[in-house]
matplotlib code that plots the C-alpha trace (Angstrom):
import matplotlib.pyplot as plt

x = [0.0, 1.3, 1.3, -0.7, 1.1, 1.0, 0.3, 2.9, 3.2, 2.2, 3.0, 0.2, 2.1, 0.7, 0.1, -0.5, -1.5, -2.2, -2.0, 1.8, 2.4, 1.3, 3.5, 6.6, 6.2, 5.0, 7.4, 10.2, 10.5, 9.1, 5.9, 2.4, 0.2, -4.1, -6.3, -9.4, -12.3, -11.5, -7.6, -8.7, -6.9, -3.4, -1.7, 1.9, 3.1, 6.3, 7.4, 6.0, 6.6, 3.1, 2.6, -0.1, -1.2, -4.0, -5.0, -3.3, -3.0, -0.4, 3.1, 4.1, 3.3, 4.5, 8.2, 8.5, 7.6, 10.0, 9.1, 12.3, 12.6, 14.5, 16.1, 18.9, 20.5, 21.3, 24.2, 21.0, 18.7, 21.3, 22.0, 18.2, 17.1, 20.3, 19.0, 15.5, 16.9, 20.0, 20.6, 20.1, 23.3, 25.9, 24.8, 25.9, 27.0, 25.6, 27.3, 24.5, 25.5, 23.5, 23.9, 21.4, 20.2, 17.6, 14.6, 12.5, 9.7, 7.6, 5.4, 8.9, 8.4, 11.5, 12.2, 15.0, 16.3, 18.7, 20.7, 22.4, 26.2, 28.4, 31.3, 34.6]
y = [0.0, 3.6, 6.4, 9.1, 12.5, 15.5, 19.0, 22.3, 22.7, 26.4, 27.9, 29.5, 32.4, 34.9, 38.6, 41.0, 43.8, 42.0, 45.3, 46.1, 42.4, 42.5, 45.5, 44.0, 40.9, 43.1, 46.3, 44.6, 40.9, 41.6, 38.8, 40.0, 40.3, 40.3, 40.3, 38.7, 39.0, 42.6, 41.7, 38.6, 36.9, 37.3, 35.8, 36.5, 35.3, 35.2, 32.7, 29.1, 30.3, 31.0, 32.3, 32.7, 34.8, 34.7, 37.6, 36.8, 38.4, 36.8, 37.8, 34.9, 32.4, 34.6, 35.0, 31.0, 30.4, 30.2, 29.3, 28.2, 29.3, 27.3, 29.8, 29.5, 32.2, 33.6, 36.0, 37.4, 37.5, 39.2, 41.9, 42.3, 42.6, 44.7, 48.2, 47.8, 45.5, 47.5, 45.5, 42.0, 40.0, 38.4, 34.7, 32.0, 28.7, 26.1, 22.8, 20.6, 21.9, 25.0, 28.7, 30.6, 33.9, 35.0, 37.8, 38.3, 39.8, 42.6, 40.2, 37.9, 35.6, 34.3, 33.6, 31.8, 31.6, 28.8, 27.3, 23.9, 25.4, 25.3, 22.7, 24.9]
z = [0.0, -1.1, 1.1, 0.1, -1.0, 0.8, -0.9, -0.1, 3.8, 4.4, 8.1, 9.6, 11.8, 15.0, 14.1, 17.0, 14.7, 11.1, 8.9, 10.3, 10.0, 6.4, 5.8, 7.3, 4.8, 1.9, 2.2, 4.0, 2.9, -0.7, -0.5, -2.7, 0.7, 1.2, 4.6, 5.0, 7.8, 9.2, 9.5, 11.4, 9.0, 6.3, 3.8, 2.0, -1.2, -2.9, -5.5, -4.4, -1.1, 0.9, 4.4, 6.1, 9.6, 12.4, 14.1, 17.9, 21.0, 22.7, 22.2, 23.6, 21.0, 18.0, 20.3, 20.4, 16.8, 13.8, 10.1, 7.5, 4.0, 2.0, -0.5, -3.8, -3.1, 0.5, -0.5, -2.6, -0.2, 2.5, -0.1, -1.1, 3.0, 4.3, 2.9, 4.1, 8.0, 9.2, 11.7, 9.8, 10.5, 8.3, 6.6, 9.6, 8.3, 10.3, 11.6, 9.5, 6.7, 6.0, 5.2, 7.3, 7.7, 10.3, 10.7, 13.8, 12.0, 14.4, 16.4, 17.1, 14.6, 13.7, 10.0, 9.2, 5.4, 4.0, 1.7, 1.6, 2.1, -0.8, -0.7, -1.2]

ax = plt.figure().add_subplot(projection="3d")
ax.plot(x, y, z, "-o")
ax.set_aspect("equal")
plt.show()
């Protein structure tokens, strides 16, 4: 017996103000954004990539959740996000093998970004 497939995964993240999240992903980060439900509800889109947002009042949960972004180019992506985040840090390679860059997005979201690390 065959498993059945799965579709794309999309994360579903906290917003604790959904119109300043939106314009953090759609200003910031680049994604195509829209609301629904009086802001109860957001979605970003860039690419095949797809995030999503619930309306949340708990700071808590958005500061202990993280969503990854696999990406092709990270030097790209650090020089396309260093203008517009100042204090964005350099690409980190990690120890399983990956090139990483992070953003805490304004409800503490963290959104890491990487790339399988380049063999030298």
């Amino acid at each position: 017996m065959t498993q059945p497939s799965f579709g794309k995964a999309i994360p579903v993240l906290a917003s604790l103000d959904m119109k300043r999240t939106l314009d953090f992903y759609g200003n910031v980060l680049g994604f195509r954004t829209q609301h629904f439900e009086d802001l109860a509800y957001g979605m970003a889109v860039r690419g095949n990539t797809e995030l999503h947002f619930w309306a949340c009042d708990d700071k808590h949960i958005a500061e202990n959740t993280s969503c990854y972004l696999r990406v092709e180019d990270i030097a790209a992506v650090h020089r396309e996000l260093s203008p517009k985040l100042p204090a964005l840090q350099a690409v980190v390679r990690t120890a399983w093998g990956m090139d990483e860059l992070y953003v805490i997005d304004p409800d503490g979201n963290l959104i890491k970004f990487g790339q399988a690390s380049q063999t030298e």
